[in-house]
N, C-alpha and C positions, 0 to 999 in steps of 0.2 A: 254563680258557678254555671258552667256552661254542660248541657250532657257529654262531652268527651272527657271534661274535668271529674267527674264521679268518681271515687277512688276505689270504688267497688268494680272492678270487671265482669262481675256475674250478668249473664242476660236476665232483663226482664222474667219474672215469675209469674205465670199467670195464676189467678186466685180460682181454685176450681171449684171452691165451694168444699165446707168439709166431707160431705158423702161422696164426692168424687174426688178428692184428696184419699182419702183412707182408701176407697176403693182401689186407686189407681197405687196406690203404696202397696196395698196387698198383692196386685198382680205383681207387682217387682221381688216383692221378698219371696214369692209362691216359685215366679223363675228361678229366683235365685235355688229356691230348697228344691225346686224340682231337677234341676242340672244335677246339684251335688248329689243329692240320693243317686240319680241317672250312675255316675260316676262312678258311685260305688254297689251299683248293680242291686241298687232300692226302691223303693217306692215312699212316696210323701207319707204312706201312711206307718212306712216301718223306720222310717228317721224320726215320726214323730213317738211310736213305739220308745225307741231309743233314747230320747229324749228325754222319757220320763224314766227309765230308767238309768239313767245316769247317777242319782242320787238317793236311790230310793230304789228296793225290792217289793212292788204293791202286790196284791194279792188281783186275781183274775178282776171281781167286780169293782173293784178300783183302778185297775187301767181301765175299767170300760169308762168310766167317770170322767178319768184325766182325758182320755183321747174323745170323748162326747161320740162314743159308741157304743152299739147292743153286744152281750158278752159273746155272742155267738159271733161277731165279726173278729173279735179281740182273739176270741182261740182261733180264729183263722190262720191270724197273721202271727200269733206266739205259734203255732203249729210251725208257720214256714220259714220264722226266725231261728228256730229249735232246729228245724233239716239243713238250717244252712251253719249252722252250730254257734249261731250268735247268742242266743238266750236258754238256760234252764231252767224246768219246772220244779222247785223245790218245797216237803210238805210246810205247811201253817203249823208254827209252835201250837198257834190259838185254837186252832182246828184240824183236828188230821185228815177232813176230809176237803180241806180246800188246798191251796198250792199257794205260793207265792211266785213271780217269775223275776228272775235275775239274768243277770250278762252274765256272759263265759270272757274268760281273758280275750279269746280274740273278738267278744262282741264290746267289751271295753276298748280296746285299739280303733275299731270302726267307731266306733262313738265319742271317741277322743279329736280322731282326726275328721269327721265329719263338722264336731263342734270345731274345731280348729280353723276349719275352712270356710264355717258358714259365721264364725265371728269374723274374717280376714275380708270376706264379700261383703257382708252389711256394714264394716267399720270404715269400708270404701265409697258405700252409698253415702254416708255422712259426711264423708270429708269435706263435703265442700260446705258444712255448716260450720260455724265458731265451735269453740269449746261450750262457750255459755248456751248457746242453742242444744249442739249435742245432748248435753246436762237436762237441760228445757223438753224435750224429745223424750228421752231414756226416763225423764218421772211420769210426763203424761204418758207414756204406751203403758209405761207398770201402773198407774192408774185405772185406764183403760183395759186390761188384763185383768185388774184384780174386782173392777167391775163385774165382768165376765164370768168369774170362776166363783165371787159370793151369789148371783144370778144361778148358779147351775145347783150349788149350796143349798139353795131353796126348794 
């Protein structure tokens, strides 16, 4: 078989090494999340706010955990998700002196279509891997993740 005959038209892949692999993935998907947020008039750090609330109402010192920040940054940004009326502070069944914070409908709308858009962008980056790759990919990052978040656990 001759190289024109390769029935793969992909160019060449250069092997970056995995710490420049991940690294250089990270700047892509960081672009990616930074445009979107941009878009919709956010900051990386309040789509990822968003994020976690998607599924889940935590209480103040549990966003700080999920977002791997000090609570005094965390009431920053529920402060300025709250003025833009994205999130409410709601009290602790468990504690009435703590809060939980939750999305307001229209902080579900933004969180719906932001996820929308950031699954539509990343599912674009993939395309040009198989299914079987895709599949390959999407266990080791949730590996790699869940590395990360038993690590923080401790």
């Amino acid at each position: 078989m001759t190289p024109t005959d390769d029935p793969d038209p992909s160019p060449p892949v250069e092997d970056l090494g995995l710490t420049d692999a991940l690294v250089q993935l990270s700047f892509v998907v960081q672009g990616v999340l930074s445009r979107i947020a941009a878009d919709h008039g956010l900051s990386i750090a309040q789509v990822r706010v968003l994020g976690v609330l998607r599924d889940r109402e935590p209480g103040m010192q549990q966003l700080a955990h999920h977002l791997h920040l000090d609570k005094s940054s965390v009431s920053g940004l529920i402060d300025r998700a709250e003025r833009r009326g994205l999130v409410i502070r709601l009290p602790a069944s468990e504690d009435g002196r703590a809060v939980n914070v939750s999305p307001t409908p229209t902080g579900r709308k933004v969180i719906a279509e932001v996820e929308r858009t950031v699954g539509l962008e990343l599912s674009g980056l993939a395309r040009s891997l198989s299914h079987r790759e895709q599949g390959q990919l999407s266990r080791l990052a949730s590996r790699l993740a869940l590395v990360d978040s038993r690590a923080i656990d401790e």
